[in-house]
VOLUMKOL-990395 format. One record per residue: residue number from 1; z, x, y of N, C-alpha, C in turn. Coordinates in nm, 2 decimals. Example, Ala and Ser with C-alpha at 12.3 -4.5 7.8 and 13.67 -1.06 7.14 Angstrom:
# VOLUMKOL-990395
SITE   num       nZ       nX       nY      caZ      caX      caY       cZ       cX       cY
SITE     1     0.78     1.32    -0.57     0.78     1.23    -0.45     0.78     1.32    -0.33
SITE     2     0.71     1.28    -0.22     0.71     1.37    -0.11     0.79     1.29     0.00
This chain:
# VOLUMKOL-990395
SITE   num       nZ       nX       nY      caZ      caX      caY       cZ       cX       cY
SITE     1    -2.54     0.77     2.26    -2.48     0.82     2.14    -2.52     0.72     2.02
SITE     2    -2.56     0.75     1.90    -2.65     0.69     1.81    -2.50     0.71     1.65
SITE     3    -2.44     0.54     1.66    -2.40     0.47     1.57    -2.47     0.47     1.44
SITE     4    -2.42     0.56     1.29    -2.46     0.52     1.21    -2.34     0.46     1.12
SITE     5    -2.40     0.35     1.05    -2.31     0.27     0.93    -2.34     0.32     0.83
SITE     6    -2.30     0.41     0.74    -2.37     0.43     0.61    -2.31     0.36     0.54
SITE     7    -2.26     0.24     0.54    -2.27     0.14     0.36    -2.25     0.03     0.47
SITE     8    -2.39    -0.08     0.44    -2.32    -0.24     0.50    -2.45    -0.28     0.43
SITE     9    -2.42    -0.40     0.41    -2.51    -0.51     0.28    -2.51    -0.64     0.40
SITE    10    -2.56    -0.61     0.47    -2.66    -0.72     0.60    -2.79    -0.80     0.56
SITE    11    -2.82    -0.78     0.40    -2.88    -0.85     0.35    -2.83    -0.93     0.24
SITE    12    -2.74    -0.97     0.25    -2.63    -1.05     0.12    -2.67    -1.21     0.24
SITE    13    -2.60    -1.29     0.15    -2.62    -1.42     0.19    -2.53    -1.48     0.27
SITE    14    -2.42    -1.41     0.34    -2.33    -1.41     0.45    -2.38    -1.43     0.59
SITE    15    -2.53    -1.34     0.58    -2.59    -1.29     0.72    -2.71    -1.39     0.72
SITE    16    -2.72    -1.50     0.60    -2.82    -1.58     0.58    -2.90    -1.62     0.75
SITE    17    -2.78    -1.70     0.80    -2.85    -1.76     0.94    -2.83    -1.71     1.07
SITE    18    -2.78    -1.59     1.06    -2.78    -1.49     1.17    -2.81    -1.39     1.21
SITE    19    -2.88    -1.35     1.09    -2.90    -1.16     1.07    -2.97    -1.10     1.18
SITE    20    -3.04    -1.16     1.27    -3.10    -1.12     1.42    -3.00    -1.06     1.49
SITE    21    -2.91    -1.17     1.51    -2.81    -1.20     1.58    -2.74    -1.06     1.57
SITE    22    -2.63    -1.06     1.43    -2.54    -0.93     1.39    -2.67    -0.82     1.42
SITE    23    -2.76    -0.81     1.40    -2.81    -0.67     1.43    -2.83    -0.68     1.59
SITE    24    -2.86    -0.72     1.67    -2.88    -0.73     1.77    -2.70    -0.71     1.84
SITE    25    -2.63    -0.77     1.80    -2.49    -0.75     1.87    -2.45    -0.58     1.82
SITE    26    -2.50    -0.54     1.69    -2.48    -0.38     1.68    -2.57    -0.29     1.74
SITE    27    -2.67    -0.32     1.78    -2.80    -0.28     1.83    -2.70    -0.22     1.96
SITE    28    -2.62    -0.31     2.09    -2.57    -0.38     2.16    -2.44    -0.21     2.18
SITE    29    -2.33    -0.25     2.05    -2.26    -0.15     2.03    -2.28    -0.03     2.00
SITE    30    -2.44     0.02     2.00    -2.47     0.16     1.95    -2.49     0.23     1.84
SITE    31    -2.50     0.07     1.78    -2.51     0.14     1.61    -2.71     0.13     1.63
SITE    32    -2.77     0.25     1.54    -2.88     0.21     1.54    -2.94     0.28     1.41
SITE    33    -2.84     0.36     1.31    -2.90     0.32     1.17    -2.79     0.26     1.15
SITE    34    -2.84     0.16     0.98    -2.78     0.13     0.85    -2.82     0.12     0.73
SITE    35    -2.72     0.22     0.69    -2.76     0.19     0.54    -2.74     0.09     0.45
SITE    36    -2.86     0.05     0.36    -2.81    -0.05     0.29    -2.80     0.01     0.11
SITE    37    -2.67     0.01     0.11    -2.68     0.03    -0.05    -2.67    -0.10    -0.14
SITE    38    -2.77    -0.07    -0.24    -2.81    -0.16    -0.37    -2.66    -0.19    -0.47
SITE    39    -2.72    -0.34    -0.49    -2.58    -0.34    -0.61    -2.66    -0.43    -0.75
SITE    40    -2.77    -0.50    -0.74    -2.85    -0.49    -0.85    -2.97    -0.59    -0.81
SITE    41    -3.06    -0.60    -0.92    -3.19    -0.63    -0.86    -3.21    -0.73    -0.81
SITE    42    -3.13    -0.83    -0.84    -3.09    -1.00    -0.76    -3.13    -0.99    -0.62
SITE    43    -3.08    -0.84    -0.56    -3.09    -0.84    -0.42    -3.20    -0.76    -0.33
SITE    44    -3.29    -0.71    -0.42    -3.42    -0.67    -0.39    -3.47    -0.69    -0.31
SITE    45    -3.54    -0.83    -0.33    -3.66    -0.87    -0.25    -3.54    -0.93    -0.09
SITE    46    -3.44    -0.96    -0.04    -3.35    -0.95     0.03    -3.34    -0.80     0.16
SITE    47    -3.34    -0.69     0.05    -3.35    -0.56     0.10    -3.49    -0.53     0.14
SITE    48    -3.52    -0.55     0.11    -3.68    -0.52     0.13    -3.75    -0.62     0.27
SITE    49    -3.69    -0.75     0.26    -3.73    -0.83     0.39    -3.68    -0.80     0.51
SITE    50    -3.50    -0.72     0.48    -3.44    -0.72     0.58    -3.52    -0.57     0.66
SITE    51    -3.53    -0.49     0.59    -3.59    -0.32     0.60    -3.76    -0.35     0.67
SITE    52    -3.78    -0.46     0.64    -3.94    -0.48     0.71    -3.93    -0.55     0.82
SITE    53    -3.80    -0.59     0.86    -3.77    -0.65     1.00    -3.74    -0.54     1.12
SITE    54    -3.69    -0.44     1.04    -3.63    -0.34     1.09    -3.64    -0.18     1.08
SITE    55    -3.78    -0.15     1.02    -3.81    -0.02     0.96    -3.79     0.05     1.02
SITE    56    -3.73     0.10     1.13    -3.69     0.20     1.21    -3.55     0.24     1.21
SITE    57    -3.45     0.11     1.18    -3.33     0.17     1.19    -3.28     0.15     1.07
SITE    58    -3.32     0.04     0.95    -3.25     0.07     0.80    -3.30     0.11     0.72
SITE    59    -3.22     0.16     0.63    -3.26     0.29     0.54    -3.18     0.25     0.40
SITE    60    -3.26     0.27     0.28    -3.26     0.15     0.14    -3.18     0.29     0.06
SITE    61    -3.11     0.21    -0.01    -3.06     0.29    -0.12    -3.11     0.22    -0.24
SITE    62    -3.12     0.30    -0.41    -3.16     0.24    -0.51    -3.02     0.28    -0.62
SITE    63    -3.00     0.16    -0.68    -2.90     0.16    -0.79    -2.84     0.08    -0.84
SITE    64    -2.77     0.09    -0.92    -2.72    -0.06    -0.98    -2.55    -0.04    -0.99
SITE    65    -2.48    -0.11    -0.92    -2.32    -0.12    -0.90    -2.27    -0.15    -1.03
SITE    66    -2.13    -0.09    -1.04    -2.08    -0.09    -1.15    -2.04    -0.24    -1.22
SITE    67    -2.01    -0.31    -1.09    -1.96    -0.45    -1.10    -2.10    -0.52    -1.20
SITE    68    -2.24    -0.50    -1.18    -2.31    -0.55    -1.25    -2.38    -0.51    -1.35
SITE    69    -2.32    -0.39    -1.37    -2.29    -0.33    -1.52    -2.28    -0.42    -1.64
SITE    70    -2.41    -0.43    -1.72    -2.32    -0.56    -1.84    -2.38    -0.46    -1.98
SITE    71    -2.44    -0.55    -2.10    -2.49    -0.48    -2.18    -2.67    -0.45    -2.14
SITE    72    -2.69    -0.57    -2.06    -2.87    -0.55    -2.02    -2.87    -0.41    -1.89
SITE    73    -2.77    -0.34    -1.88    -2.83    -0.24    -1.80    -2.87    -0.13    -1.78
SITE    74    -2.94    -0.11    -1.93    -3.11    -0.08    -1.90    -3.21    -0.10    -1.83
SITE    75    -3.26    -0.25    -1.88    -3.33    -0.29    -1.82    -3.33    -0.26    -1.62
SITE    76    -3.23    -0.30    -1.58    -3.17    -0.26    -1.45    -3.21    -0.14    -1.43
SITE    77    -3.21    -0.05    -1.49    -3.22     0.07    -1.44    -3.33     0.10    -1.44
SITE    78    -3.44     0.03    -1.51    -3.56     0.04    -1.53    -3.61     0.01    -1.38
SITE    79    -3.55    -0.08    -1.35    -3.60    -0.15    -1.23    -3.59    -0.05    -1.13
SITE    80    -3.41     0.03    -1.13    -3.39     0.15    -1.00    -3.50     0.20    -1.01
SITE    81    -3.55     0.27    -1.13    -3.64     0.39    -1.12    -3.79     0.34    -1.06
SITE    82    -3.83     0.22    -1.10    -3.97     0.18    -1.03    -3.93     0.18    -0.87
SITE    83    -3.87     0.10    -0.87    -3.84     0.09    -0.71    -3.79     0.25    -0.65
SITE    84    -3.78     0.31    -0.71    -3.80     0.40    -0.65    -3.92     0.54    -0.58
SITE    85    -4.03     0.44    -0.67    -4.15     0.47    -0.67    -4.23     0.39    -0.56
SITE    86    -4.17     0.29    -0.50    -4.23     0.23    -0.38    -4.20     0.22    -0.25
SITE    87    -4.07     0.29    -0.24    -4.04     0.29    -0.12    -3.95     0.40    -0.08
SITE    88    -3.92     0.49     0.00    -3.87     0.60     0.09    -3.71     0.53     0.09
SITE    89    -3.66     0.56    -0.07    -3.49     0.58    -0.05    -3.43     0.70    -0.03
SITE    90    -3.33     0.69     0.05    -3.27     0.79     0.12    -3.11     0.83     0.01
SITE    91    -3.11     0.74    -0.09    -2.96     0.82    -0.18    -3.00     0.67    -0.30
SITE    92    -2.89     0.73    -0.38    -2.88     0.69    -0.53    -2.77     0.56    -0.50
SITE    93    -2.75     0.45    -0.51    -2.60     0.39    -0.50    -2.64     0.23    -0.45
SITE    94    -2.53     0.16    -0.46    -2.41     0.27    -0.50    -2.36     0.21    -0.61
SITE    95    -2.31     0.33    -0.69    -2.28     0.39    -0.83    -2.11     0.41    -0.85
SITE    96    -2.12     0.41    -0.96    -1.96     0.44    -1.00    -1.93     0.33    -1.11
SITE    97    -1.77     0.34    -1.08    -1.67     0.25    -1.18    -1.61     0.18    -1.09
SITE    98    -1.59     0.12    -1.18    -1.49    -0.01    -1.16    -1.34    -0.06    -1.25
SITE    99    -1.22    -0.03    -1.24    -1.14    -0.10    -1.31    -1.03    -0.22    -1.28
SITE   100    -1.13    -0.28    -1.19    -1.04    -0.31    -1.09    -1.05    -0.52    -1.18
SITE   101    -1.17    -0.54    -1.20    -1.20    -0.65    -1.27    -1.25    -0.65    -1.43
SITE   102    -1.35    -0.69    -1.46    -1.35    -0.64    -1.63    -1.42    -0.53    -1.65
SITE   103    -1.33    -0.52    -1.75    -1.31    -0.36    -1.82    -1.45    -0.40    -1.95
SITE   104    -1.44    -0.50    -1.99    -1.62    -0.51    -2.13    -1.66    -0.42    -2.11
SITE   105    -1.75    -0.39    -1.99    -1.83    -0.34    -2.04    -1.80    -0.17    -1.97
SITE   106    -1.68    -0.14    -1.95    -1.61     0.00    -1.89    -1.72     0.13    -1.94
SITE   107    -1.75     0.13    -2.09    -1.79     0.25    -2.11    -1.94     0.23    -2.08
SITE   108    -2.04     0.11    -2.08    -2.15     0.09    -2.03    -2.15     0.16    -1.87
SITE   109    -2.03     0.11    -1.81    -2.04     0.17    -1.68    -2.03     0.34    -1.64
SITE   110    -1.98     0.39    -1.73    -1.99     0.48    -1.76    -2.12     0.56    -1.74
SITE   111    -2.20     0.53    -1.88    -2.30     0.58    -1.88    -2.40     0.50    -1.77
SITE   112    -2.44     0.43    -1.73    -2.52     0.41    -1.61    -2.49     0.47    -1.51
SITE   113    -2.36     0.51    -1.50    -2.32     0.64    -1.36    -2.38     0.73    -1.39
SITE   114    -2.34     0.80    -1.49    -2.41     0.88    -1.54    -2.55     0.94    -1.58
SITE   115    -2.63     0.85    -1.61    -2.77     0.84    -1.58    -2.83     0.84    -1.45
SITE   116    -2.73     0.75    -1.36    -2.78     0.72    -1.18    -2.77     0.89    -1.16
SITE   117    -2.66     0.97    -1.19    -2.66     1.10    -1.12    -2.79     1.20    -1.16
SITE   118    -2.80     1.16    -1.27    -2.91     1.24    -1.37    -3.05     1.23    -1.28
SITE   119    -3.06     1.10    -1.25    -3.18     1.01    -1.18    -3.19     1.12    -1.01
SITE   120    -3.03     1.08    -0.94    -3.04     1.15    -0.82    -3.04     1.28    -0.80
SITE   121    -3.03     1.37    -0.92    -3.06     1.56    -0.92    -3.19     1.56    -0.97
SITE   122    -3.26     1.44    -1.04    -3.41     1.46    -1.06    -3.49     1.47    -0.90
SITE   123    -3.44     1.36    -0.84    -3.54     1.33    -0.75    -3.43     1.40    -0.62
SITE   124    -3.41     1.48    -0.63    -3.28     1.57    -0.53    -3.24     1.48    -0.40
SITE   125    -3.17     1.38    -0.45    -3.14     1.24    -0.37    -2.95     1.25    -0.34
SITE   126    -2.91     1.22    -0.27    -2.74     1.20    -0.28    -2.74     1.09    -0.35
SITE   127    -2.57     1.04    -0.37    -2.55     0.97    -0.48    -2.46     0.88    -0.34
SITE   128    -2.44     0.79    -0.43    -2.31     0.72    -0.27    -2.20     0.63    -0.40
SITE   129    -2.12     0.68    -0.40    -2.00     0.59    -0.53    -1.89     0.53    -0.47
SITE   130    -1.92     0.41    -0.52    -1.84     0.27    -0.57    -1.69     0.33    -0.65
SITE   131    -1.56     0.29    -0.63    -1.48     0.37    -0.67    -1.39     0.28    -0.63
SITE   132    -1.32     0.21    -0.77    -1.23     0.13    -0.77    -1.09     0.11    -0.86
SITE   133    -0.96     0.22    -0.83    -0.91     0.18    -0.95    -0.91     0.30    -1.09
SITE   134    -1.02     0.40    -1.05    -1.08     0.50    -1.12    -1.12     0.64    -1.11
SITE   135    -1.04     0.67    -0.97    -1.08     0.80    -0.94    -1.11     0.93    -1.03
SITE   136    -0.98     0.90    -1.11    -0.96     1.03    -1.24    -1.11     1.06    -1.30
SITE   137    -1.15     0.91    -1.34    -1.28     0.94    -1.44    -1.41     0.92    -1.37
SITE   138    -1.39     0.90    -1.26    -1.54     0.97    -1.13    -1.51     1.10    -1.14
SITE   139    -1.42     1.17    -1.13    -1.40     1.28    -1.07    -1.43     1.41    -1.21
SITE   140    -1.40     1.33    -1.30    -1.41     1.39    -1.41    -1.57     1.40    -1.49
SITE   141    -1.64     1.32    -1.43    -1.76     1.29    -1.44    -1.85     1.40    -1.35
SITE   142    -1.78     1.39    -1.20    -1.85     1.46    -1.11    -1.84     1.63    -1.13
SITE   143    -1.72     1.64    -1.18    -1.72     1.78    -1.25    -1.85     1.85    -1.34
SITE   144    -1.85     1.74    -1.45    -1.93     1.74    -1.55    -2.09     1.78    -1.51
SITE   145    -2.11     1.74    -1.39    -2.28     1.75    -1.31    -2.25     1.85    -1.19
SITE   146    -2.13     1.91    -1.18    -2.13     2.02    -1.01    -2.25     2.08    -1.04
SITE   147    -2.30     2.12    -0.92    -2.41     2.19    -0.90    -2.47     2.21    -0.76
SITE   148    -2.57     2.25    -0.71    -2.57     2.30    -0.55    -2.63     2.12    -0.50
SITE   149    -2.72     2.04    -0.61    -2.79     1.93    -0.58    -2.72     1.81    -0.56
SITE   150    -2.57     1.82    -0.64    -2.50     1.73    -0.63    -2.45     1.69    -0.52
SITE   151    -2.43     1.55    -0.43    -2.40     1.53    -0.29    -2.37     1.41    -0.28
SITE   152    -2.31     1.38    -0.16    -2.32     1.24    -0.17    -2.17     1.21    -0.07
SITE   153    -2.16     1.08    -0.09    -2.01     1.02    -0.06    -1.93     0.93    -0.15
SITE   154    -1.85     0.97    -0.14    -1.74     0.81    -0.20    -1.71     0.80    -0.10
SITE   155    -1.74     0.63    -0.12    -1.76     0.55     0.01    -1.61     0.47    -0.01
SITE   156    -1.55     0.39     0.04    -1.47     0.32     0.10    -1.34     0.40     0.01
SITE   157    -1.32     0.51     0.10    -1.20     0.59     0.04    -1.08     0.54     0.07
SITE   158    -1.00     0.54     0.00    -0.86     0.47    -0.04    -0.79     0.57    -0.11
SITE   159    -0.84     0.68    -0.12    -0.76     0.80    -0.23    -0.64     0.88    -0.14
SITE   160    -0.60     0.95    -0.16    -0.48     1.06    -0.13    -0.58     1.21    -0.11
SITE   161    -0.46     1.24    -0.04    -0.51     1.40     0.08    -0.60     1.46    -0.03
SITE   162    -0.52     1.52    -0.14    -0.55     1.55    -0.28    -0.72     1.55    -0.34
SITE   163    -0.70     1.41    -0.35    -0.85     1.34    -0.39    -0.97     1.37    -0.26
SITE   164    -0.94     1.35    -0.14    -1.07     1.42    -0.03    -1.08     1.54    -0.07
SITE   165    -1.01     1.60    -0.09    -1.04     1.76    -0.07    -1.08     1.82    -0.22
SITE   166    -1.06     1.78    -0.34    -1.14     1.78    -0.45    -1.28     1.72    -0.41
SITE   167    -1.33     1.63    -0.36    -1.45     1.57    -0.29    -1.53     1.65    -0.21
SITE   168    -1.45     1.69    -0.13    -1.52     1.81    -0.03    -1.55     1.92    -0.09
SITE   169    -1.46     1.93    -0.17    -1.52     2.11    -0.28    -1.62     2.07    -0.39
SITE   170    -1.66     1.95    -0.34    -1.77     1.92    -0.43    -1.95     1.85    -0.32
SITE   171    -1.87     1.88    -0.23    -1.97     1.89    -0.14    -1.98     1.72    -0.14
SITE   172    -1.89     1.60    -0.12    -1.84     1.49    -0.12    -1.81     1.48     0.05
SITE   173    -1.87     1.37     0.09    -1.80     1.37     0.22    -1.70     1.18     0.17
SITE   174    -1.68     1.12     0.25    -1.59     1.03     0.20    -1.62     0.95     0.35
SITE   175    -1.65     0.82     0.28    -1.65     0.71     0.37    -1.50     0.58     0.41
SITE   176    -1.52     0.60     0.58    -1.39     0.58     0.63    -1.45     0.44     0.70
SITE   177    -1.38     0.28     0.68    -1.45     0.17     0.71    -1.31     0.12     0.76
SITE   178    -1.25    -0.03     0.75    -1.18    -0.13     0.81    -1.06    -0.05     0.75
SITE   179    -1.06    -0.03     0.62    -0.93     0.04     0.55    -0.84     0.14     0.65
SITE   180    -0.92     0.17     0.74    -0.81     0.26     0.83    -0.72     0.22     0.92
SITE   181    -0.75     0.08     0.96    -0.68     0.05     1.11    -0.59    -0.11     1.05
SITE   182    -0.57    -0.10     0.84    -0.50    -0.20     0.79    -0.29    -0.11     0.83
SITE   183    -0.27    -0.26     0.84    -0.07    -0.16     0.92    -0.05    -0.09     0.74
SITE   184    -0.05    -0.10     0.65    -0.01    -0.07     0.54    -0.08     0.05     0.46
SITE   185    -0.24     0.06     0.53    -0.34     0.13     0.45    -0.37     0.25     0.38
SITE   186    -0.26     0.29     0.50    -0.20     0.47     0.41    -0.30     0.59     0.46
SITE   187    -0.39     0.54     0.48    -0.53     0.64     0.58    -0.46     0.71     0.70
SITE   188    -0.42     0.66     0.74    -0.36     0.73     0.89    -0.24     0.82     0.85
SITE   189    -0.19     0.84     0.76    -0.10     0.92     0.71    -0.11     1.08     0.69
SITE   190    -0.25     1.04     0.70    -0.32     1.19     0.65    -0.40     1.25     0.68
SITE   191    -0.49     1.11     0.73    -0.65     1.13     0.73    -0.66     1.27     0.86
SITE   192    -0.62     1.35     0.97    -0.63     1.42     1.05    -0.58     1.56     0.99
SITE   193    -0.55     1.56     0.89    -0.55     1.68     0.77    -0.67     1.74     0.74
SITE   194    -0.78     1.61     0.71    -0.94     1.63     0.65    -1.04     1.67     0.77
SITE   195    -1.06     1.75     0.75    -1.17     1.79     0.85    -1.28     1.70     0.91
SITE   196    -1.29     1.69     1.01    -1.38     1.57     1.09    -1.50     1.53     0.98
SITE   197    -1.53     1.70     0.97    -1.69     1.76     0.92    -1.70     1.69     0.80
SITE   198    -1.60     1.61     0.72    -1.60     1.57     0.57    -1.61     1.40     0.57
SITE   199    -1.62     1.36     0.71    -1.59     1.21     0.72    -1.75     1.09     0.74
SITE   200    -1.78     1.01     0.73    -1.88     0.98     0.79    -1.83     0.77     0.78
SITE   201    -1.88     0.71     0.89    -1.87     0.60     0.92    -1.94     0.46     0.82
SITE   202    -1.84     0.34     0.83    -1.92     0.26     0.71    -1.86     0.14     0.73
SITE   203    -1.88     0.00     0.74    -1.82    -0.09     0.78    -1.78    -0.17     0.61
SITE   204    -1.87    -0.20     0.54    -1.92    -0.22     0.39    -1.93    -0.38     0.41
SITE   205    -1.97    -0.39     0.53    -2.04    -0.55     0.57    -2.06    -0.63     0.47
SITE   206    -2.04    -0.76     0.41    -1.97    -0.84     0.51    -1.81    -0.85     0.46
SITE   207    -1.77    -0.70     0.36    -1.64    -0.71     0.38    -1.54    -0.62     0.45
SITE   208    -1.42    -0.66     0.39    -1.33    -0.52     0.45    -1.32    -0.51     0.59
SITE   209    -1.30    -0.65     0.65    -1.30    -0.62     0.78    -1.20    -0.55     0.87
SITE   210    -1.21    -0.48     0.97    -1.11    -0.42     1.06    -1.00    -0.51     1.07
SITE   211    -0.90    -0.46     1.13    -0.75    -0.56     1.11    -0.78    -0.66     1.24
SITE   212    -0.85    -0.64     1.35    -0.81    -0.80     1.42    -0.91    -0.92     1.33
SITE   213    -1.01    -0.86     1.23    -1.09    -0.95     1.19    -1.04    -1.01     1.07
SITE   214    -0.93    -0.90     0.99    -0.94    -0.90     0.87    -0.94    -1.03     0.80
SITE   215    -1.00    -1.06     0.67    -0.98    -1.19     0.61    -1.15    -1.28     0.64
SITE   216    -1.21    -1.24     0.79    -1.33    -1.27     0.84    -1.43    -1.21     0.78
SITE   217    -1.54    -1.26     0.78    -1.71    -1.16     0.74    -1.71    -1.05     0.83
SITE   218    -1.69    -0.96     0.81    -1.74    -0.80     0.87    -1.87    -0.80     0.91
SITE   219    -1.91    -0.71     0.99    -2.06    -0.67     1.03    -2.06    -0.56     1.11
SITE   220    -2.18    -0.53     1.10    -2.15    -0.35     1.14    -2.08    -0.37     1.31
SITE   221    -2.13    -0.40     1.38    -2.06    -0.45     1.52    -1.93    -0.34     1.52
SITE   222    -1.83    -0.43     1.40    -1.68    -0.42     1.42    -1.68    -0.24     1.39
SITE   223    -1.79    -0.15     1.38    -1.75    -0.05     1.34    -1.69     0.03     1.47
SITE   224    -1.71    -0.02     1.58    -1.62     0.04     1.66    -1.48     0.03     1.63
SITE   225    -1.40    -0.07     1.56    -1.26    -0.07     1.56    -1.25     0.06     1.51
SITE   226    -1.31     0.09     1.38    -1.29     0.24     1.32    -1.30     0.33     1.40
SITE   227    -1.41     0.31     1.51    -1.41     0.49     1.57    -1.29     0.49     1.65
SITE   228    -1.23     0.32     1.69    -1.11     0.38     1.79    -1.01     0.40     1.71
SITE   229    -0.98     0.38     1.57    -0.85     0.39     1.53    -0.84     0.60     1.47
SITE   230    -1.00     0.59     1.45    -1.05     0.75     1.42    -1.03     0.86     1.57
SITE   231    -1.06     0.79     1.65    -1.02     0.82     1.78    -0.86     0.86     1.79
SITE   232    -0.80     0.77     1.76    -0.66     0.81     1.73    -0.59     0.85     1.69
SITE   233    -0.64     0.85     1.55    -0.57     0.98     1.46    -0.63     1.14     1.47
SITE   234    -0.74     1.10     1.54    -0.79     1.27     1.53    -0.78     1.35     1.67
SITE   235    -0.73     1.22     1.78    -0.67     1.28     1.86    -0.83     1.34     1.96
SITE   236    -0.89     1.26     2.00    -1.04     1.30     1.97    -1.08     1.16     2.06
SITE   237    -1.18     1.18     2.16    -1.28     1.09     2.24    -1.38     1.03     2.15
SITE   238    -1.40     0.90     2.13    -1.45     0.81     2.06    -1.62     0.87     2.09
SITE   239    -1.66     0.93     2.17    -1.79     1.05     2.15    -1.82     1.16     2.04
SITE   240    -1.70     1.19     2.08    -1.68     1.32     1.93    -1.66     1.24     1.80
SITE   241    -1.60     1.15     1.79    -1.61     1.12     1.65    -1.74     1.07     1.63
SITE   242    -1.83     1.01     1.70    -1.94     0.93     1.69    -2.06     1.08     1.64
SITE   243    -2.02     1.14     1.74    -2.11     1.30     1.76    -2.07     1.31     1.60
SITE   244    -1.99     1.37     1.57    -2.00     1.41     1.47    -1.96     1.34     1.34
SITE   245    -1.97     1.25     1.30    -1.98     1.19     1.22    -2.13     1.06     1.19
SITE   246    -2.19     1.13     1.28    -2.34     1.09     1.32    -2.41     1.18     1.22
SITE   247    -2.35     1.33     1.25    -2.45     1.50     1.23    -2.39     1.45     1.04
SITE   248    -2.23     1.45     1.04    -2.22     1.42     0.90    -2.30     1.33     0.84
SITE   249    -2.36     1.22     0.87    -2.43     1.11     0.80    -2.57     1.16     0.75
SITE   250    -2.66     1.22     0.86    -2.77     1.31     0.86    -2.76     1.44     0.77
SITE   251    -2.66     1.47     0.78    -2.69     1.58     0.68    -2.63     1.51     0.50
SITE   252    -2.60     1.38     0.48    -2.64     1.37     0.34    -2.74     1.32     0.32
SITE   253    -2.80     1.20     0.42    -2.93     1.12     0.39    -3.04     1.20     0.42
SITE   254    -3.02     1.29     0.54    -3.20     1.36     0.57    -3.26     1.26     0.64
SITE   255    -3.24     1.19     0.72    -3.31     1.06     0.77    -3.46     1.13     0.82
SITE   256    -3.39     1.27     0.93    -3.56     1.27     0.97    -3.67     1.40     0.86
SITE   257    -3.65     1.36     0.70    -3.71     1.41     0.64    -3.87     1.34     0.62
């Protein structure tokens, strides 16, 4: 059964003197893609070393994160779009808002979401959003671009029954990582309301770790705690969730396009 992670950053400087290691211990647990989504160009040449160690099982996203949103992010964007002319990215991201830390440059972040989406219906790419604090004005944004091209996930969902299912009618599937199996998290409350078919797996390495790690560096490894706590709530063999939230992953990225 074939483990995918769609959001973990295994090339941040966390994984500096191990990175063999954690991929080889996930290799181990069955994970055998990951995606890596972009958070701005600092981490480039990082993405690109780690994806040439491993060209078979990681798969690059292009974008620039809200958090590194300032006034120079143009130029940044300049950079998404070249790089996207050199290498086989599989989605746009990850993108969005942030209200969670400073607001300066809030309306810049704005529009660079907005341009990222523009960028991912040109080149008929999914989008993967960052979503902090700000659902109202993603959602209000996402409205603004519905269309049959529009796709993607919001990834490390934290929202209410409400907010998936606006997502899902927008052809949104929603990424389920460590946040499910926190005692307080609110995910299990509901999450077996949302259709399996809307869910897809994410660790967001090296944070957000599962509750026996929590507070530790995450790595995709721990994405089993998720399928068992998903296992539980869905009342469901830790196969079936893997089955099908494998087929979900695949059908936003296209891996074997």
């Amino acid at each position: 059964m074939e483990i995918i992670d769609t959001h973990t950053h295994l090339y941040l400087e966390q994984f500096e003197d191990d990175f063999d290691e954690v991929m080889e211990r996930s290799f181990k647990c069955g994970v055998k893609k990951f995606v890596f989504p972009s958070i701005s160009s600092k981490y480039n040449k990082r993405m690109i070393k780690a994806y040439s160690k491993y060209p078979s099982n990681i798969f690059l996203m292009a974008g620039l994160h809200p958090v590194y949103v300032n006034n120079e992010y143009e130029k940044e964007l300049k950079i998404v779009k070249e790089n996207l002319k050199t290498n086989n990215y599989v989605a746009i991201g990850e993108i969005g808002l942030d209200k969670h830390w400073d607001l300066s440059f809030f309306d810049n972040q704005k529009i660079a979401f907005q341009k990222q989406i523009e960028l991912a219906l040109e080149l008929d790419l999914p989008v993967v959003i960052h979503c902090r604090e700000a659902f109202d004005d993603i959602y209000e944004i996402l409205l603004k671009y519905n269309c049959d091209k529009l796709r993607g996930i919001l990834h490390c969902f934290t929202g209410t029954f409400d907010d998936a299912n606006k997502l899902a009618d927008l052809n949104f599937k929603i990424g389920i990582g460590g946040v499910v199996t926190f005692k307080n998290g609110g995910l299990d409350k509901f999450l077996n309301k949302i259709n399996i078919k809307n869910i897809v797996l994410e660790t967001d390495a090296p944070y957000l770790s599962p509750a026996p790690f929590r507070g530790k560096r995450n790595e995709s490894s721990y994405i089993m705690y998720v399928i068992d706590k998903l296992s539980e709530i869905y009342n469901l063999k830790s196969e079936e969730i893997i089955y099908q939230t494998s087929l979900n992953a695949n059908d936003v990225f296209n891996f074997n396009k």
